[in-house]
N, C-alpha and C positions, 0 to 999 in steps of 0.2 A: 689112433684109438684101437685098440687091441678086438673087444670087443665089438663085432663086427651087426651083429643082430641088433645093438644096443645103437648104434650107429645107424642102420638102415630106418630102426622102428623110429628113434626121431627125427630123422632129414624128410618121415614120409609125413610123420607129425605136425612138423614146422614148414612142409609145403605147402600139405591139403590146409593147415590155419591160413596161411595166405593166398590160397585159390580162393577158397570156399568164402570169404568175407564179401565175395562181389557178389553171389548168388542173396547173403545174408543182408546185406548191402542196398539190393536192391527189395528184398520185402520191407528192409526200414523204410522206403521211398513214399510205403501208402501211407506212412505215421508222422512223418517227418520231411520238411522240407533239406534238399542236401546239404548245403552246403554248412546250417545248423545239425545237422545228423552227423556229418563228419567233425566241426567243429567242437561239439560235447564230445564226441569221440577222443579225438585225441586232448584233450584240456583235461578230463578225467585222467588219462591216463598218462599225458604228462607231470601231471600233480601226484598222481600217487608214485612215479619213477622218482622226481624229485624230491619224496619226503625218503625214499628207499635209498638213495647218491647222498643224503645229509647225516643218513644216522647211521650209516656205515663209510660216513667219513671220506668218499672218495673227491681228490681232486679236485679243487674246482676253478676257474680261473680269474685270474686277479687283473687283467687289465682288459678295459674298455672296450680294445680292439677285438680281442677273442671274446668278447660275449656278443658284438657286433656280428663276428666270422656266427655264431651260433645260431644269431638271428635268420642273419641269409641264410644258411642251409637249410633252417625252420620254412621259412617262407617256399623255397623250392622241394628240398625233400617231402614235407607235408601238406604244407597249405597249396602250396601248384600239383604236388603229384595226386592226392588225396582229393583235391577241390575237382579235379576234373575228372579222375575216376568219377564220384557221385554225381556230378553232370550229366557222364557219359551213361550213366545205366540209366538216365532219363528216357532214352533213345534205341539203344542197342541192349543186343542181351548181355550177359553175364561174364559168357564166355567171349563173346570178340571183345568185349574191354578188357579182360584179362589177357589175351592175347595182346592188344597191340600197348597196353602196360609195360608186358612183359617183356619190350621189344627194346627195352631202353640199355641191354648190355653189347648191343649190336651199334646201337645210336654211341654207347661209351669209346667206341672204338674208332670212328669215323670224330666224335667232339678232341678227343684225347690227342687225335695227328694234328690237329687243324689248330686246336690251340694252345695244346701245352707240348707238340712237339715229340710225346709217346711213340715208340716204335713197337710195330703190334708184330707176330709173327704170320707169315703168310697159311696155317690155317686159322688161324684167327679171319683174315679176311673173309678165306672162304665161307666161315661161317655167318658173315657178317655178309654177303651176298646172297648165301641158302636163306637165312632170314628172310632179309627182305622181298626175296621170290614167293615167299610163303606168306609175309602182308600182302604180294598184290594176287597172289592165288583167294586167298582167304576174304577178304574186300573186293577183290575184282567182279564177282558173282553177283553185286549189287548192283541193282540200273541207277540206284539213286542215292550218294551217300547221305548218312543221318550225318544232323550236326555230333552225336554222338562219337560218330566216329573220329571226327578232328579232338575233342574232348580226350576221348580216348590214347590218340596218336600224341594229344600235347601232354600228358600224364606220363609218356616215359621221355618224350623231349626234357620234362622239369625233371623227373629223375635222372637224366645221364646229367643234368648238367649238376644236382646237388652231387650226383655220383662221384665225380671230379672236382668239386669242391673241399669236399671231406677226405679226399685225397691229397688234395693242396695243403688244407688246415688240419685235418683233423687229427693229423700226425704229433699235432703239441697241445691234444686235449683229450681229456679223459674218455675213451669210449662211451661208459657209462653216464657218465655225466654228459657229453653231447648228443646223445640219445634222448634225456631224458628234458633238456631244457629244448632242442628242437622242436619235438612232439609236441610239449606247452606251447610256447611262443606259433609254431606253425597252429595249435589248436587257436589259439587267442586270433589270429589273424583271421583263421578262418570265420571264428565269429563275429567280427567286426565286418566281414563281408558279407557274412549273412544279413547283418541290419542294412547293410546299403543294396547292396542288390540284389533279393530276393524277398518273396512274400513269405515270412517265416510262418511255420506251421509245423504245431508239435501237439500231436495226440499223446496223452498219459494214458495208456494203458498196459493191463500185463505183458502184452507183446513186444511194444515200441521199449517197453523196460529190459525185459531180458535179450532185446537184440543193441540194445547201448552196452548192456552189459558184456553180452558174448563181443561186441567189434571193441571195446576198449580193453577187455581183463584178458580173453583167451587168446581172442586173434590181433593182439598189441602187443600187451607187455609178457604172455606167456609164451608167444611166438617170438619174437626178440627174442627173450632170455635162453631158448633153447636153439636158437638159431647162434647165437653169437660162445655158447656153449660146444657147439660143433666146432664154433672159426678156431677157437682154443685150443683144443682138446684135437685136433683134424689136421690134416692138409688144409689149408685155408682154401687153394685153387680148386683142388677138387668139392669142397664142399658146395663152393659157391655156383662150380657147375652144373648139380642139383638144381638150381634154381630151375630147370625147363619145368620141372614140374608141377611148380606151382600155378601157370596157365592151364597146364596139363588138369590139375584140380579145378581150378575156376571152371573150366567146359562142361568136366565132370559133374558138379554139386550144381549146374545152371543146369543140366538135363535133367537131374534128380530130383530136386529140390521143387526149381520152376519149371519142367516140365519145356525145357528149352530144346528146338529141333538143332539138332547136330548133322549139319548138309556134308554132301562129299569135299564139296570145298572147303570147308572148314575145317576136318580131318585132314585133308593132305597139306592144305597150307598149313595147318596147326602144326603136324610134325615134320616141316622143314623147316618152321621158326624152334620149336623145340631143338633139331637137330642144329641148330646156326647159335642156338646160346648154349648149348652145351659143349661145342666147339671155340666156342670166346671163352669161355673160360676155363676149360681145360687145361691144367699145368703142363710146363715141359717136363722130361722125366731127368732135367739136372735140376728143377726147381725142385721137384721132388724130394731127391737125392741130397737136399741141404737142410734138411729139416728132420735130423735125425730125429727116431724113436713117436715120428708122427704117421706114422705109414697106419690108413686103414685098412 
């Protein structure tokens, strides 16, 4: 991408949309019971992706097996990553669930040797050790964990492992299109869990309306859209390295927002977990070197 300002101003766009949804996130909590807050959430907005993938005709697929493979990813990617974020902000603040969310390109690299046999490079490891010094820096501080924080820690467990699944499958399926029937299907799930294991509870009012709105239209499908617009148009590796910052955000909009205390330990762990995913996924500079005319 040429344009370098136009590059910075969205990756800062499409971080703070995905830090800032936990702070958001969690004021839906007084209006709405979770796991029905996150379930409208994405079911809204996997319907409106899915009328968006039909009338612009993209891709879709034709055998059993891969609307199965879309299922499963639905289930982990959304309904397990998403299902325990909203759990976990039962508990904890804003920011350590964004943190230990965000911890799942660290967990990508450790699932990735273990069961698909990936050879990662040795700073990748390193970074994948810095992280984890910075969950037990950042968590350590605690005399007592919340269930929130397991919540939290099993939200990027379910994300590394969809992470690798879509890597497995998602290679002979439309990006757009498994994005967009994921969301659904992971939305649908999560409601059906909400009727069985929780005491559903949904206040109507102007608030609880414009914050379904703001976590399904801006911080869903306008974050994707501009996110997968960078993968494009980008180095893919560098972009993705970016991602530190969207914890980086989550800490930020929970101090803002709710007025959430930012301890020492949470600043230094924060930025050795930030520093360990930005080191996982930083390209090599022959990766670079193959992808003429994408240099930003």
């Amino acid at each position: 991408m040429n344009h370098k300002f136009l590059f910075a101003f969205l990756v800062i766009v499409t971080t703070s949309l995905m830090g800032s949804s936990f702070a958001v996130g969690k004021i839906g909590l007084e209006h709405v019971s979770p796991l029905l807050l996150v379930g409208i959430r994405f079911t809204i907005a996997g319907i409106l992706m899915a009328i968006f993938v039909k009338l612009f005709r993209r891709k879709h697929p034709r055998q059993r097996s891969e609307w199965l493979h879309i299922l499963i990813i639905g289930f982990f990617q959304t309904a397990g990553v998403m299902g325990c974020i909203f759990l976990s902000l039962r508990t904890i603040t804003a920011g350590e669930s964004a943190i230990l969310t965000f911890t799942n390109p660290l967990l990508v690299v450790i699932f990735g040797t273990v069961a698909l046999g990936i050879r990662y490079r040795i700073v990748q490891w390193g970074g994948v050790l810095l992280g984890f010094f910075g969950v037990f820096i950042t968590m350590g501080s605690q005399v007592n964990l919340e269930v929130g924080t397991l919540f939290g820690f099993g939200s990027a467990v379910s994300w590394a492992i969809g992470t690798l699944l879509i890597k497995h499958w998602g290679i002979r399926l439309d990006t757009w299109v498994l994005t967009a029937y994921q969301m659904l299907f992971g939305g649908l799930i999560l409601l059906m869990a909400s009727s069985l294991l929780e005491t559903q509870r949904l206040a109507i009012n102007p608030e609880s309306l414009f914050i379904i709105f703001w976590l399904a239209i801006p911080a869903s499908i306008i974050q994707f859209a501009i996110w997968f617009f960078l993968l494009q148009n980008g180095n893919p590796g560098k972009v993705s390295a970016f991602l530190f910052l969207a914890p980086f955000f989550g800490v930020i909009s929970g101090w803002l927002i709710l007025g959430e205390q930012v301890g020492v330990s949470l600043i230094i762990g924060g930025a050795l977990i930030f520093t360990g995913i930005f080191l996982v996924n930083w390209p090599e500079k022959r990766q670079e070197a193959a992808i003429p005319g994408k240099a930003i």
